[in-house]
N, C-alpha and C positions, 0 to 999 in steps of 0.2 A: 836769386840775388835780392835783397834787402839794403836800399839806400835809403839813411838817416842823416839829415841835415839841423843845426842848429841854427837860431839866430835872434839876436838882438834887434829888435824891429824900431826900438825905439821909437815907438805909437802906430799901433795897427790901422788907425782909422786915417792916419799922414800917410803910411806907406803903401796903401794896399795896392796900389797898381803896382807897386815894386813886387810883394808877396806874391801876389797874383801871374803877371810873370816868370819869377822865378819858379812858382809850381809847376806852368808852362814846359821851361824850356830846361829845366833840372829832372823833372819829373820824381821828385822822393818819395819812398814809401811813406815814413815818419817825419814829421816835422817839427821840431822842439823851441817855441820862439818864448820870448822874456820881453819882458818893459812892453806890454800891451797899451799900458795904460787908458784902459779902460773895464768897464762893471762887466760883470759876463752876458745883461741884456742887451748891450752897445756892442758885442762883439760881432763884426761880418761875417756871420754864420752861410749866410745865404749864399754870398758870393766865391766864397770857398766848398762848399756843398756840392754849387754845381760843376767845380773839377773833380771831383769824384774823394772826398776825402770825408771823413767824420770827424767831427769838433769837443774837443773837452777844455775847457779852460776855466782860470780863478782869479778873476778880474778884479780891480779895484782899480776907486775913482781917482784919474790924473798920474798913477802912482804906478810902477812894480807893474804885476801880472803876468803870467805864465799859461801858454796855453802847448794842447798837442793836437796837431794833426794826422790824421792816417787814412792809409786807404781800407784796410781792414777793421774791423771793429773794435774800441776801446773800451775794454775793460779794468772791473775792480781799481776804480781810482782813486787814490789817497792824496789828501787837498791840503796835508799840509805836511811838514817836516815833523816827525814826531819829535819828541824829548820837550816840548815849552809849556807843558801843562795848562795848554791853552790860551795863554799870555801873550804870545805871537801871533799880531791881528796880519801881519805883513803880507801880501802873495806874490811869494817866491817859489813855490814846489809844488810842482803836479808831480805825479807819480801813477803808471796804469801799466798793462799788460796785452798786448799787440803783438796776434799770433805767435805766443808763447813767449813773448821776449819780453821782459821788463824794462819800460824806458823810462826816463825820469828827465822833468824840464827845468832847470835850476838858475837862477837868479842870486846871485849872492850877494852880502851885502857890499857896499864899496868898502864904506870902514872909515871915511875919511869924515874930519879933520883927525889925526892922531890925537892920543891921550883923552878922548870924548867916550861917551858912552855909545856911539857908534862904532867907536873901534875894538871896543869889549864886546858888542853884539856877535860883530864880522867873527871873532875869533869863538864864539860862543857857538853862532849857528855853524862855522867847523866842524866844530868839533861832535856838535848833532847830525852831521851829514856822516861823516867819518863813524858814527857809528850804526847810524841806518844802512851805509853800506857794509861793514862788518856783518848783519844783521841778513842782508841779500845773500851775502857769502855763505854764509855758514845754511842757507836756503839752498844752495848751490843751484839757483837759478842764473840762467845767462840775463845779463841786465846791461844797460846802456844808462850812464849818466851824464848829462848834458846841459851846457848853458853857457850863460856869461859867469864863470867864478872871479871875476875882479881880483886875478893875482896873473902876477908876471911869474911865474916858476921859477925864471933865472934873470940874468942878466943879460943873455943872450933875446929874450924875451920885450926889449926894450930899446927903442932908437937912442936916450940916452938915457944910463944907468946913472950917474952922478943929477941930474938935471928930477930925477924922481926918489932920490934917496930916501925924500922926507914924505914921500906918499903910500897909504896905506896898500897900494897895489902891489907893493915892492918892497916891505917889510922883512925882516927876518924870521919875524913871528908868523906872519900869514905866508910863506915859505914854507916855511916847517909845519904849519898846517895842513895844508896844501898834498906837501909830501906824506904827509900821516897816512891820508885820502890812498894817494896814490900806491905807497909802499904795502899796504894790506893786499897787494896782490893784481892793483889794476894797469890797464894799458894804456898809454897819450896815444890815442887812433895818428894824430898828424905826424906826433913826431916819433913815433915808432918805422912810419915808414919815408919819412925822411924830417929827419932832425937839422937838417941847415940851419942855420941861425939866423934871427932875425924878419921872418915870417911872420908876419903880424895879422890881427885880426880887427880890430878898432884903430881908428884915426882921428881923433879932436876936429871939432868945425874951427879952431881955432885957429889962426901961424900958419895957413895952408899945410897942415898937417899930413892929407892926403896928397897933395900933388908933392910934397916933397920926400913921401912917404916916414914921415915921422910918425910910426905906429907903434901899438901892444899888442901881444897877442895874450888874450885874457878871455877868450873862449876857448874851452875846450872840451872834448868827447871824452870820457873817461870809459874803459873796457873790463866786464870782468873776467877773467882768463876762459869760461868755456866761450863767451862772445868772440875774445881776440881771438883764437884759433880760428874763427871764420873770417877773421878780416883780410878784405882782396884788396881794397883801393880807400884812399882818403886823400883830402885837400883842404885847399880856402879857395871857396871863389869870389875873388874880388871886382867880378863885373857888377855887381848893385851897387857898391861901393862910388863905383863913378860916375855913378846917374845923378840924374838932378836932385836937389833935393834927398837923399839918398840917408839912412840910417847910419851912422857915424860906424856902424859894426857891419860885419860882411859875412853873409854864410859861412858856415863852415861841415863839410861830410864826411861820412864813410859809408864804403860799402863792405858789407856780410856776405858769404855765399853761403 
């Protein structure tokens, strides 16, 4: 069994007693976290090392970052999203290969304010993702893609649909993006094995967001069909969520047999 967990850490060096913990009492094989924010010499290597995990991350200052955890060794790692012909200083995308499985740590962009040149990125780095995973596929290697992708897939997806109309998470365009991803053959780990509505994975420090559970769910596990055939179990665990101080995002797993 292979358990891979996502998450939005929203600054490693703020959370780490949260991370730490959770390595604890979760025990995941892979770890896939985003918004580090921090340079990869700043990263808590040490403290992580001695639960028994190896470190790969692509850190930048205050900003972004992506890192992966494992307990077996990570290899052939690719540090950035190909297609930007190097023009994309951003870190958003690990990519490595962890006893034979392809994982991949993703950060997307948010895309907001609409009509900005943020919102042209968001749809740009899409559509560079949607073809690095065409690009797996056609490798017909099992691979795992994973992060915060800053889209609500539906409307189900969203405490209130009308109240986000005008936010890039909930676009029609980053929808159909989204599905582009997804429709080439992959699997939603969560809501393939239960699609209830309304599940969320982020909650605003704003409006008591969390205690009233006004959330999104905008992380997700994507599968590619020889992966999803191994998938036994998946969730959100929202116990970090309600700790102090706590990461605005909440795990999110699956397990592989």
């Amino acid at each position: 069994m292979v358990k891979i967990a996502t998450w939005n850490v929203n600054s490693v060096k703020a959370r780490l007693p949260h991370l730490l913990d959770f390595l604890k009492s979760s025990e995941p094989d892979i770890v896939l976290l985003q918004e580090i924010k921090c340079v990869d010499e700043e990263f808590p290597r040490l403290e992580i090392e001695a639960l028994g995990y190896n470190v790969a991350t692509v850190g930048q200052k205050s900003y972004n970052g992506v890192a992966i955890l494992a307990r077996e060794p990570i290899k052939d790692p690719l540090r950035r999203l190909p297609g930007a012909d190097g023009s994309d200083e951003q870190a958003r995308y690990l990519e490595a290969t962890i006893g034979g499985l392809r994982v991949a740590s993703i950060y997307l962009p948010n895309g907001n304010p609409l009509g900005t040149e943020k919102f042209d990125y968001k749809l740009a780095w899409m559509e560079r993702l949607r073809t690095r995973a065409q690009d797996l596929l056609s490798e017909e290697r099992p691979f795992v893609l994973a992060g915060d992708y800053n889209v609500c897939p539906t409307d189900a997806d969203v405490f209130d649909p009308i109240a986000f109309a005008g936010d890039a998470l909930c676009q029609p365009t980053s929808r159909a993006a989204f599905r582009r991803i997804v429709n080439l053959g992959l699997t939603d780990a969560v809501h393939a094995l239960d699609p209830t509505p309304h599940q969320y994975t982020f909650w605003d420090y704003q409006a008591r967001s969390w205690e009233q559970d006004h959330g999104l769910r905008i992380d997700h596990i994507l599968l590619s069909p020889q992966t999803a055939d191994r998938l036994t179990a998946a969730g959100i665990d929202k116990t970090p969520r309600g700790k102090p101080k706590a990461s605005d995002h909440t795990p999110v797993w699956c397990e592989l047999a």
